[in-house]
TIRO-2110 file (N, C-alpha, C; in Angstrom, 1 decimal):
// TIRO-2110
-22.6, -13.1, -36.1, N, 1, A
-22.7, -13.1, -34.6, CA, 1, A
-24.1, -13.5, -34.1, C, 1, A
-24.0, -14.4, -33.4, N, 2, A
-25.5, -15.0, -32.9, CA, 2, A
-26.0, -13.8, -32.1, C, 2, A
-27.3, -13.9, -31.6, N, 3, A
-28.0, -12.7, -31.4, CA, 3, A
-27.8, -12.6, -29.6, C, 3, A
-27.5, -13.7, -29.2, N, 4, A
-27.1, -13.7, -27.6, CA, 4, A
-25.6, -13.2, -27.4, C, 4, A
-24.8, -13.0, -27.9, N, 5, A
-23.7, -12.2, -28.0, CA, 5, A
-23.7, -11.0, -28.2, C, 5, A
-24.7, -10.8, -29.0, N, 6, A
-24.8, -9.1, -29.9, CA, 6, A
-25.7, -8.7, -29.0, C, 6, A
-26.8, -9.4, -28.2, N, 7, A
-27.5, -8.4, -26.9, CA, 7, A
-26.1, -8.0, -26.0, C, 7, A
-25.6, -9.4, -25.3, N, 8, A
-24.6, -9.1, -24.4, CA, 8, A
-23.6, -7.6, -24.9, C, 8, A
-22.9, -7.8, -26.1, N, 9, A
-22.0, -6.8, -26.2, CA, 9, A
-23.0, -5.5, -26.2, C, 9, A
-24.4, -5.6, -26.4, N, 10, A
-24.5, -3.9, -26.6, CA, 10, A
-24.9, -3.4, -24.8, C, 10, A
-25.8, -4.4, -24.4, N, 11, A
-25.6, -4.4, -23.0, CA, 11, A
-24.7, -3.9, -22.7, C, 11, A
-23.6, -4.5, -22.7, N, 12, A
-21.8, -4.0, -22.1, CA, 12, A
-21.7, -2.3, -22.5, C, 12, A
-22.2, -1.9, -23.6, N, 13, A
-22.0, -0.9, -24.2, CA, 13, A
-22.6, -0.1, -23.8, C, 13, A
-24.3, 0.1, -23.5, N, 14, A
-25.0, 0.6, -22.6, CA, 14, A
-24.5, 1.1, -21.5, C, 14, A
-23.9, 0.0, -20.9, N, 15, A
-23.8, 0.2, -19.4, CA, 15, A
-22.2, 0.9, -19.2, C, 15, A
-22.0, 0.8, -19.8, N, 16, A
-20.2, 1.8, -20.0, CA, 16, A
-20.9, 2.9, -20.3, C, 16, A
-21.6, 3.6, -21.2, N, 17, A
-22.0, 4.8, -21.4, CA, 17, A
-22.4, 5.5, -20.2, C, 17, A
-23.9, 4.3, -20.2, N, 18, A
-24.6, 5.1, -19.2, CA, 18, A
-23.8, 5.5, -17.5, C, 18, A
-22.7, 4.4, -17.3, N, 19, A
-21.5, 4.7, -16.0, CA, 19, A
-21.1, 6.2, -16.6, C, 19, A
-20.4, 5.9, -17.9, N, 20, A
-19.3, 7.6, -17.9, CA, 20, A
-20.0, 8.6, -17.8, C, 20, A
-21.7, 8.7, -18.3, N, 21, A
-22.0, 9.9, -18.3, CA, 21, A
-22.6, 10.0, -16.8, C, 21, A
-23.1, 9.5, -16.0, N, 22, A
-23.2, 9.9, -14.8, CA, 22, A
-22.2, 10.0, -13.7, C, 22, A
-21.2, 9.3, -14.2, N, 23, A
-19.8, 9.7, -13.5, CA, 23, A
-19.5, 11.0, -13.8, C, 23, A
-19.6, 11.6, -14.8, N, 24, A
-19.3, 12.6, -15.6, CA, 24, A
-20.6, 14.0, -15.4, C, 24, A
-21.9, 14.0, -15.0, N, 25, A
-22.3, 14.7, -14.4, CA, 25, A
-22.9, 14.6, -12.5, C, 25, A
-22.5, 13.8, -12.0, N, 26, A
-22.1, 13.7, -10.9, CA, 26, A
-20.9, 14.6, -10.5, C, 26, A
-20.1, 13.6, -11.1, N, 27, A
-18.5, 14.6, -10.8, CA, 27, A
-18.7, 16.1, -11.4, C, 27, A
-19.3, 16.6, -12.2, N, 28, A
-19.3, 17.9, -12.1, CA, 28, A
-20.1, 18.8, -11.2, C, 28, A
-21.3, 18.3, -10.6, N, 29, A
-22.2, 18.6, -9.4, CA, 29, A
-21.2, 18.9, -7.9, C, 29, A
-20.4, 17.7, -8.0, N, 30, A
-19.7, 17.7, -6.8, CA, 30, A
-18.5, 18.8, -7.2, C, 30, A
-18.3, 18.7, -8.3, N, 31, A
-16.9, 20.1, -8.2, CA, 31, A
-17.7, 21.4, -8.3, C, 31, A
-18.8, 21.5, -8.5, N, 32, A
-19.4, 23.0, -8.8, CA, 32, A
-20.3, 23.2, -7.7, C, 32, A
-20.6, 22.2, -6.8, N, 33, A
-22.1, 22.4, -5.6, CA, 33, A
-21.7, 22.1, -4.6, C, 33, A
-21.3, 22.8, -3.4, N, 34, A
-20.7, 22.5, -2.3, CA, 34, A
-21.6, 22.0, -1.7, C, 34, A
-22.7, 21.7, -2.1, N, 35, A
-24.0, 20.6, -1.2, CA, 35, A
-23.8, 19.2, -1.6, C, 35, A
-22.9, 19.0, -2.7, N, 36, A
-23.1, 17.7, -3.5, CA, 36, A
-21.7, 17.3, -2.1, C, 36, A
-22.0, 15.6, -2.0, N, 37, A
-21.2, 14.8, -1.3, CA, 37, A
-20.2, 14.4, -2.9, C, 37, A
-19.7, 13.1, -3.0, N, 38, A
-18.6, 12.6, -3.9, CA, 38, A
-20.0, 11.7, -4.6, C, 38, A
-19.5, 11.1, -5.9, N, 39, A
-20.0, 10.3, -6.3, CA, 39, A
-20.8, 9.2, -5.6, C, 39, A
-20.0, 8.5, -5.2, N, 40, A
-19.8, 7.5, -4.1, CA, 40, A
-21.5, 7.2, -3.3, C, 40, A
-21.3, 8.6, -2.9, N, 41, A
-22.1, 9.0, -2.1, CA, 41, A
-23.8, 9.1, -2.6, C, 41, A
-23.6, 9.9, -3.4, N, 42, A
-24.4, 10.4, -4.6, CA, 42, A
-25.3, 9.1, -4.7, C, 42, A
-24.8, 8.0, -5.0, N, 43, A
-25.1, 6.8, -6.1, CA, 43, A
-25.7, 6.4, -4.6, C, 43, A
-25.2, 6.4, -3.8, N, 44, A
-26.1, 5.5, -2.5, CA, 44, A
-27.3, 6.2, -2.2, C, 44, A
-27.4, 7.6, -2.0, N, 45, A
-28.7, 8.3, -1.8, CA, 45, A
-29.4, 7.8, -2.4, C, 45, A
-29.2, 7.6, -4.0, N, 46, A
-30.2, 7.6, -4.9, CA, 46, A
-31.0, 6.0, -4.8, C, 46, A
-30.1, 5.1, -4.7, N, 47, A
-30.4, 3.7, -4.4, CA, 47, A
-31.1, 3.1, -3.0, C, 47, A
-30.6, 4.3, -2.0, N, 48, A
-31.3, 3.8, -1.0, CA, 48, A
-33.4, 4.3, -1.1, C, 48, A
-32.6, 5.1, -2.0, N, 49, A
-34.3, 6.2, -2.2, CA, 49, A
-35.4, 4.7, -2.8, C, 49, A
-34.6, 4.5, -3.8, N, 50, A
-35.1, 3.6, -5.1, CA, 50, A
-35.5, 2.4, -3.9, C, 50, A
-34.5, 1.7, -3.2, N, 51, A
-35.0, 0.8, -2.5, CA, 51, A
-36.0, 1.4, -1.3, C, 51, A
-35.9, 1.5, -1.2, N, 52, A
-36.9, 1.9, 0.5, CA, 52, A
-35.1, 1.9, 1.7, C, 52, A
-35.8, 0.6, 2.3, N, 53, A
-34.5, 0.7, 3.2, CA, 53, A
-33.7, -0.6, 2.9, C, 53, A
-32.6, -0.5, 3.1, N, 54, A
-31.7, -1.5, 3.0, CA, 54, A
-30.6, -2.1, 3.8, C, 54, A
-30.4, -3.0, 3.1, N, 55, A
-28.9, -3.3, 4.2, CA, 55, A
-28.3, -2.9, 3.7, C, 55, A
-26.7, -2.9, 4.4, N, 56, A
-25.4, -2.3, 4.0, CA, 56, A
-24.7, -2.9, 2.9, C, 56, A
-25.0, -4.5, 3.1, N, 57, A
-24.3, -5.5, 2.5, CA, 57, A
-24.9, -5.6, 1.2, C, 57, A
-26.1, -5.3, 0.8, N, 58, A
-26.8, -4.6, -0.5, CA, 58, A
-26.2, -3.3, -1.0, C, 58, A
-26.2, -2.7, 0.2, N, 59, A
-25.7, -1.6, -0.6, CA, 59, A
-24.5, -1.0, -1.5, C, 59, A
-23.9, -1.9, -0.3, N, 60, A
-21.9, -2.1, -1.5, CA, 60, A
-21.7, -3.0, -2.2, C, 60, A
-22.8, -4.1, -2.6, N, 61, A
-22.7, -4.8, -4.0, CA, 61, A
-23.4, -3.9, -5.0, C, 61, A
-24.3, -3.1, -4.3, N, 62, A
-25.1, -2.0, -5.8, CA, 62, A
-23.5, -1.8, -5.6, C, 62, A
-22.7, -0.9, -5.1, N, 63, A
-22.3, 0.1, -5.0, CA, 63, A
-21.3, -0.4, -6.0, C, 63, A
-20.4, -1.8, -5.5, N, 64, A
-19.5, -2.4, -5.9, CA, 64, A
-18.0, -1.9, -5.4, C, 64, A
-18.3, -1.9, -4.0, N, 65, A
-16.8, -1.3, -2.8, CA, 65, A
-17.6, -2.8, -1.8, C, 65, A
-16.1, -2.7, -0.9, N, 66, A
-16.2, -3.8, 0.4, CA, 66, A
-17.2, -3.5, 1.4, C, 66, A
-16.9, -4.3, 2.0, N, 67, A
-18.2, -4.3, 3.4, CA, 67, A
-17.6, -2.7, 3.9, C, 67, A
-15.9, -3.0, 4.3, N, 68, A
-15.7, -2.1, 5.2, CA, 68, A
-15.7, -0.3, 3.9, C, 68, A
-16.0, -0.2, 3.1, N, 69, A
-15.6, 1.0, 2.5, CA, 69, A
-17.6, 1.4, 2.5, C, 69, A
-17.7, 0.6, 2.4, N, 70, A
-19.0, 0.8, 2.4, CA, 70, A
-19.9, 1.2, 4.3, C, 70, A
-19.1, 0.6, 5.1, N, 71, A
-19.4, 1.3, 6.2, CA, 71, A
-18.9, 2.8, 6.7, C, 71, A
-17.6, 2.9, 6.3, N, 72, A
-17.1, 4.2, 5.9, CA, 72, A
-18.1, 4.9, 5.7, C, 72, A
-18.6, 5.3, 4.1, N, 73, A
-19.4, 5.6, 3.5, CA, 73, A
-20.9, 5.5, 4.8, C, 73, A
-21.2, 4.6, 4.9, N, 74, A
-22.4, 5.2, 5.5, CA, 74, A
-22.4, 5.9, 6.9, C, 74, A
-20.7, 5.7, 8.0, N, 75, A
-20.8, 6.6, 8.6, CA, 75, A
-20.4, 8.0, 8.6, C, 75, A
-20.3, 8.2, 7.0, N, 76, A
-20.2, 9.6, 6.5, CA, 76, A
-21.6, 10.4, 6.6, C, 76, A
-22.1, 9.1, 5.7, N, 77, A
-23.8, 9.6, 5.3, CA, 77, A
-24.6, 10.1, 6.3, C, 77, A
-24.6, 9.4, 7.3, N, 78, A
-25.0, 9.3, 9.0, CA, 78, A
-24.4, 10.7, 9.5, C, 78, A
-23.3, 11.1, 9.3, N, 79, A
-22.8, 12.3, 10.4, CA, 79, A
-23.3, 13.7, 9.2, C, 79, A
-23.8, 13.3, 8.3, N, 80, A
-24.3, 14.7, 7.3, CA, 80, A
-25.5, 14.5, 7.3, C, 80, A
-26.0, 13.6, 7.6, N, 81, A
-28.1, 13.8, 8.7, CA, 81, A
-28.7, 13.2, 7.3, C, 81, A
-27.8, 12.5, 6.6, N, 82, A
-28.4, 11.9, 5.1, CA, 82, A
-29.4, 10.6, 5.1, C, 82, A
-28.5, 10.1, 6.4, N, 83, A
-29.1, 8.7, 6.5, CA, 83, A
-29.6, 8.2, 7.7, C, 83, A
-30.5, 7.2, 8.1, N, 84, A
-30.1, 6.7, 9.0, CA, 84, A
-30.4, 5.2, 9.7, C, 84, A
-29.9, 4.2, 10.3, N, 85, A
-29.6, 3.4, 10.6, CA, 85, A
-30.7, 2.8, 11.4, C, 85, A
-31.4, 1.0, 11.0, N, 86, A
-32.2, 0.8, 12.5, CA, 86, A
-31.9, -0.8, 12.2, C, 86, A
-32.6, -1.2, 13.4, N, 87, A
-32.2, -2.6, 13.6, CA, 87, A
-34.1, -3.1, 12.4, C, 87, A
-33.6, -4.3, 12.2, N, 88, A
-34.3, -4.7, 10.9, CA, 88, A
-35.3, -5.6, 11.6, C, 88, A
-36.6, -5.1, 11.9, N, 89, A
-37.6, -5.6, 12.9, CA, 89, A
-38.0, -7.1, 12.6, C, 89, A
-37.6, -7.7, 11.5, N, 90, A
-38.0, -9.0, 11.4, CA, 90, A
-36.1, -9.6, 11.8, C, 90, A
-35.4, -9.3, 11.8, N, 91, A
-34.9, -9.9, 12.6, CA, 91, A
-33.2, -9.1, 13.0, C, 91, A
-33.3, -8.8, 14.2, N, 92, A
-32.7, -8.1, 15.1, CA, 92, A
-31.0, -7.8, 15.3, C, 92, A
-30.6, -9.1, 14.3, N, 93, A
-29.4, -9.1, 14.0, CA, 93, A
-28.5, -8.0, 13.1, C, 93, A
-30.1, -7.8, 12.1, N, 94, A
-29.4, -6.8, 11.1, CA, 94, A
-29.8, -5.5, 11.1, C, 94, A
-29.3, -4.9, 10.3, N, 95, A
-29.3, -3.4, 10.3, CA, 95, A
-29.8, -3.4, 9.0, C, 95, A
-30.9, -2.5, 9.3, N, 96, A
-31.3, -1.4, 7.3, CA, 96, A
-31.1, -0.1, 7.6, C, 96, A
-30.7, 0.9, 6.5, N, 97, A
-30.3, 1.7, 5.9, CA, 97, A
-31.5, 2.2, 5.4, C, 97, A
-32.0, 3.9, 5.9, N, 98, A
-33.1, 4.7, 4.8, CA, 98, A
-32.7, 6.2, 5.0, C, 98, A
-33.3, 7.0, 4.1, N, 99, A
-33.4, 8.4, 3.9, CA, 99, A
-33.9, 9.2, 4.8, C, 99, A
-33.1, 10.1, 5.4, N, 100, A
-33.5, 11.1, 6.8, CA, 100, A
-34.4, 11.9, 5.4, C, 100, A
-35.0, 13.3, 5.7, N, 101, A
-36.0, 14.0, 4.9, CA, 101, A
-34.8, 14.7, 4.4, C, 101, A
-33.4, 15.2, 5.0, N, 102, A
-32.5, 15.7, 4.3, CA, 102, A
-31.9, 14.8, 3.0, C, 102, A
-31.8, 13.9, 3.4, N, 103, A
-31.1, 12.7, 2.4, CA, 103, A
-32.2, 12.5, 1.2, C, 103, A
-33.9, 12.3, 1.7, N, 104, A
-34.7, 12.8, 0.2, CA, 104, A
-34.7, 13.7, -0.4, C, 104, A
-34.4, 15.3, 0.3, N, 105, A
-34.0, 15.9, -0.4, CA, 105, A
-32.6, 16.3, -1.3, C, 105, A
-31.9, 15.9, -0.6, N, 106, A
-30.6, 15.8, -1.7, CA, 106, A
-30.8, 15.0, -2.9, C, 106, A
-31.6, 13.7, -2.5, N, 107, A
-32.1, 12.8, -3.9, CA, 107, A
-32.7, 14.1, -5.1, C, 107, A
-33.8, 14.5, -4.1, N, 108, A
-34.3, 15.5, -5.8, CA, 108, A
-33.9, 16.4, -5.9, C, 108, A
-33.1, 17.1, -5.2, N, 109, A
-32.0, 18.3, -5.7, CA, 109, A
-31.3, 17.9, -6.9, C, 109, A
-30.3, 16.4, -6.6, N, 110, A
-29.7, 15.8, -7.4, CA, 110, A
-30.3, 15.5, -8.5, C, 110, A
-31.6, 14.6, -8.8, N, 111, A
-32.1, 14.4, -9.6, CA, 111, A
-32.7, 15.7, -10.7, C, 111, A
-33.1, 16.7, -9.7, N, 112, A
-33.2, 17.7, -10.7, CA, 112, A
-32.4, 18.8, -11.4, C, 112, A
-30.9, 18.5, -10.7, N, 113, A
-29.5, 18.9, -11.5, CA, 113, A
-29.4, 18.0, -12.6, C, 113, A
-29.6, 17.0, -12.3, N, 114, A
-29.3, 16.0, -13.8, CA, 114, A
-30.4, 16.1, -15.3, C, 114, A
-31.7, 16.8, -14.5, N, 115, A
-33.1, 16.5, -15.4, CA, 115, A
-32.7, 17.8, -16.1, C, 115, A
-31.7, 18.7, -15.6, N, 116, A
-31.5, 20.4, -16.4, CA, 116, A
-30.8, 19.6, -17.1, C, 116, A
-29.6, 19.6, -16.3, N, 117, A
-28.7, 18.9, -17.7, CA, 117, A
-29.1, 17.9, -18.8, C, 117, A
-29.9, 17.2, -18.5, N, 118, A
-30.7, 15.9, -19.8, CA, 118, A
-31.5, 17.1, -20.7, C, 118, A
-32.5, 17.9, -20.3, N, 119, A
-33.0, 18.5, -21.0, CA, 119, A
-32.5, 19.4, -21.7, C, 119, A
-31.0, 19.8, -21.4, N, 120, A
-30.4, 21.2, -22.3, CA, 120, A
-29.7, 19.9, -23.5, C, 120, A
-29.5, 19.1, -23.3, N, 121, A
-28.7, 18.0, -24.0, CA, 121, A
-29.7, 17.2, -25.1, C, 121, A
-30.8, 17.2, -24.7, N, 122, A
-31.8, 16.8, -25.6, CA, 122, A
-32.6, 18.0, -26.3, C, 122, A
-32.2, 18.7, -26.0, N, 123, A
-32.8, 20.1, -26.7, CA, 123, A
-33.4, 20.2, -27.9, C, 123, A
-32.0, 19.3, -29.1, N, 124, A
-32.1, 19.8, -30.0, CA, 124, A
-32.9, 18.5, -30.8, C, 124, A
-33.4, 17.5, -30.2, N, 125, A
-34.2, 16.7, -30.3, CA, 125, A
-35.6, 16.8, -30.7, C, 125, A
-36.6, 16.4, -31.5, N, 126, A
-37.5, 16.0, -32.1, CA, 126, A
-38.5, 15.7, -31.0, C, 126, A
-39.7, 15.9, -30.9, N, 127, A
-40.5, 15.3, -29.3, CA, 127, A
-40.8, 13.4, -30.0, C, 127, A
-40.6, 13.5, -31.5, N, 128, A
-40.7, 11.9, -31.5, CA, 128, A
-39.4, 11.7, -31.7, C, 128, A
-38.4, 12.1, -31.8, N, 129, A
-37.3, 11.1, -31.5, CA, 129, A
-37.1, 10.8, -29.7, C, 129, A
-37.6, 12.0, -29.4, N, 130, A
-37.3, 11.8, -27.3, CA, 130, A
-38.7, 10.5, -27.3, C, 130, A
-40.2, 10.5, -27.5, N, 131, A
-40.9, 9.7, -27.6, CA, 131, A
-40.6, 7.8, -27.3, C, 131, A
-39.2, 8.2, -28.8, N, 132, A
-39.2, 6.8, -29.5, CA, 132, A
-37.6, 6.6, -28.6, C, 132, A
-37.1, 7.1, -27.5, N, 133, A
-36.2, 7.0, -27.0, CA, 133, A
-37.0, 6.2, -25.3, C, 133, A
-37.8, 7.3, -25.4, N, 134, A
-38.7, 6.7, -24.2, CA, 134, A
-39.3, 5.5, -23.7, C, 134, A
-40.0, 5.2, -25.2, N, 135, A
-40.2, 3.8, -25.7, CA, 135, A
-39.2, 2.5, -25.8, C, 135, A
-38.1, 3.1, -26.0, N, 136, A
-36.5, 2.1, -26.0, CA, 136, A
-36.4, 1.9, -24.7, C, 136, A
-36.3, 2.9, -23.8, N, 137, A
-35.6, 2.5, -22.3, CA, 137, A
-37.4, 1.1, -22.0, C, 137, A
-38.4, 1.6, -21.8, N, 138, A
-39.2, 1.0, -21.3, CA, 138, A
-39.0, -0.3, -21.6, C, 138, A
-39.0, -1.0, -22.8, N, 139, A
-38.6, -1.8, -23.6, CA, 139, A
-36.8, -2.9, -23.2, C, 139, A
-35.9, -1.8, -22.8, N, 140, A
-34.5, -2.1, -22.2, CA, 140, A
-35.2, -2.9, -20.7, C, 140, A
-35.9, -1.9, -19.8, N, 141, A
-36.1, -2.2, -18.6, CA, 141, A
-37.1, -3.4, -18.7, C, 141, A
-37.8, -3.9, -19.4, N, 142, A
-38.8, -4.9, -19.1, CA, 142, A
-37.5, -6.4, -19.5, C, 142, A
-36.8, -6.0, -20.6, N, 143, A
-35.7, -6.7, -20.7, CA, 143, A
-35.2, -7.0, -19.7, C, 143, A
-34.5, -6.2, -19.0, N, 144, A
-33.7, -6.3, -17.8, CA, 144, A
-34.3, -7.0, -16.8, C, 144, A
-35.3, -6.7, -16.4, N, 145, A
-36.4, -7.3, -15.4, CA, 145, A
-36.3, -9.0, -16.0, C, 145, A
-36.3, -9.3, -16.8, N, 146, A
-36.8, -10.5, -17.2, CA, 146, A
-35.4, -11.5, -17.0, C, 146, A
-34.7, -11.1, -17.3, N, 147, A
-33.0, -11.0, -17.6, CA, 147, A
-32.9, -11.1, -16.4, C, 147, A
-33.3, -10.1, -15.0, N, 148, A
-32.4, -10.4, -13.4, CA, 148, A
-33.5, -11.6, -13.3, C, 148, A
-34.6, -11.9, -13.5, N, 149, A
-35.2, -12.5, -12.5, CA, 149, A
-35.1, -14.1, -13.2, C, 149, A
-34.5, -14.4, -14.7, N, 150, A
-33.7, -15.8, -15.4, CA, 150, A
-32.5, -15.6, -14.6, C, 150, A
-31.8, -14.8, -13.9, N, 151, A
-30.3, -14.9, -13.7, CA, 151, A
-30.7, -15.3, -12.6, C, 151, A
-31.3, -15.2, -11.5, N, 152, A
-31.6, -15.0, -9.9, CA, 152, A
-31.9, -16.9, -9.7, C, 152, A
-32.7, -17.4, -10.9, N, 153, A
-33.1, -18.7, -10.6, CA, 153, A
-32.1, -19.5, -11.5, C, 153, A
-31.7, -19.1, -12.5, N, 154, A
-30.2, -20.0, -12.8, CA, 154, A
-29.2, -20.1, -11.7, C, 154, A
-28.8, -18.9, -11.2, N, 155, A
-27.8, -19.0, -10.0, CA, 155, A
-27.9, -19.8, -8.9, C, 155, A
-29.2, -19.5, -8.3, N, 156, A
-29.8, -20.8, -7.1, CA, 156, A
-29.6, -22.4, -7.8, C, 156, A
-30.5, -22.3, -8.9, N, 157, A
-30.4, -23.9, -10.1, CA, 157, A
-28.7, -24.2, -9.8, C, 157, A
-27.9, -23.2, -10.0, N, 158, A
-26.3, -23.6, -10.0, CA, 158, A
-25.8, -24.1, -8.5, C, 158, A
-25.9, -23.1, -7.5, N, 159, A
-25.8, -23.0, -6.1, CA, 159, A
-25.9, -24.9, -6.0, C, 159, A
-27.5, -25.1, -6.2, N, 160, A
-28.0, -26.3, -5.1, CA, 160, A
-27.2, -27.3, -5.9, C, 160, A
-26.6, -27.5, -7.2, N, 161, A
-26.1, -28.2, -8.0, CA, 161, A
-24.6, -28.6, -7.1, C, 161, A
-24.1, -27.4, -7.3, N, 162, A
-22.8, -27.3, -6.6, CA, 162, A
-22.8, -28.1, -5.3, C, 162, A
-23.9, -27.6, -4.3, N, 163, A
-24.7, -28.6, -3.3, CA, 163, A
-24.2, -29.7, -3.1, C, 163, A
-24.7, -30.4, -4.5, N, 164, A
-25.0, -31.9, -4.6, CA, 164, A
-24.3, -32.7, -4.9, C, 164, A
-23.0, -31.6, -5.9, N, 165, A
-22.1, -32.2, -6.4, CA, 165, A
-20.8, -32.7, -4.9, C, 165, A
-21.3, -32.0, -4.0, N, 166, A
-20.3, -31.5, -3.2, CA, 166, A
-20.9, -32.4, -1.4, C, 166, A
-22.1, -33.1, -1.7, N, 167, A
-22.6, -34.1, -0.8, CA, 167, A
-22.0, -35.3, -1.3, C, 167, A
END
């Protein structure tokens, strides 16, 4: 197997994991903590945190739901004081999306529900196996970084082609 296949499939593999287990401690937050919103919801707090502010139209491709499920969702967010809405000062047409002080704190409530949970689950861990795990992800993420920002200029490279093909 050439070695551009075998990143892709473990990639693929990664990223299934890392979905089920945060689907899987999410969803139990939300059935056991009547502060927790749905998943859904969850995954946008934390992304709007990570970004600053955003638009909507960002936000349901992170999210991977429609324009309209995704406005749903934020006039949920909006009526629980999570979020809130302004017109986008460089230009007036659009709207960004950020974190009321309630909505950052739900981020690190959340986040520090999940950091109990990682740490009872790594427990029985080695401080250099956690170390040499540490070192993995950093290593994953500089990958990844390198990886979106070859995909971002191939896609344009393809876009203007399509373009040209199409003048």
């Amino acid at each position: 197997m050439d070695k551009t296949k075998q990143m892709v499939e473990l990639h693929l593999e990664i990223e299934y994991l890392k979905r089920k287990m945060e689907s899987n401690m999410i969803g139990h937050f939300v059935e056991k903590d009547d502060i927790c919103l749905n998943k859904t919801s969850n995954r946008a707090i934390h992304f709007i945190k990570r970004e600053g502010e955003v638009m909507p139209s960002n936000l349901a491709k992170y999210l991977e739901i429609k324009k309209s499920s995704a406005t749903s969702l934020i006039d949920s967010l909006e009526a629980e004081g999570l979020v809130y809405r302004k017109d986008d000062p460089s230009d007036r047409r659009k709207t960004l999306l950020g974190l009321t002080e309630k909505g950052l704190e739900r981020s690190e409530y959340m986040l520090g529900k999940m950091c109990s949970v990682a740490s009872e689950c790594m427990s029985d861990l080695s401080d250099e196996d956690i170390d040499e795990a540490i070192d993995a992800q950093k290593v994953l993420i500089k990958f990844h970084k390198r990886m979106y920002s070859h995909a971002l200029l191939l896609l344009e490279k393809m876009a203007q082609e399509k373009r040209s093909d199409n003048s």
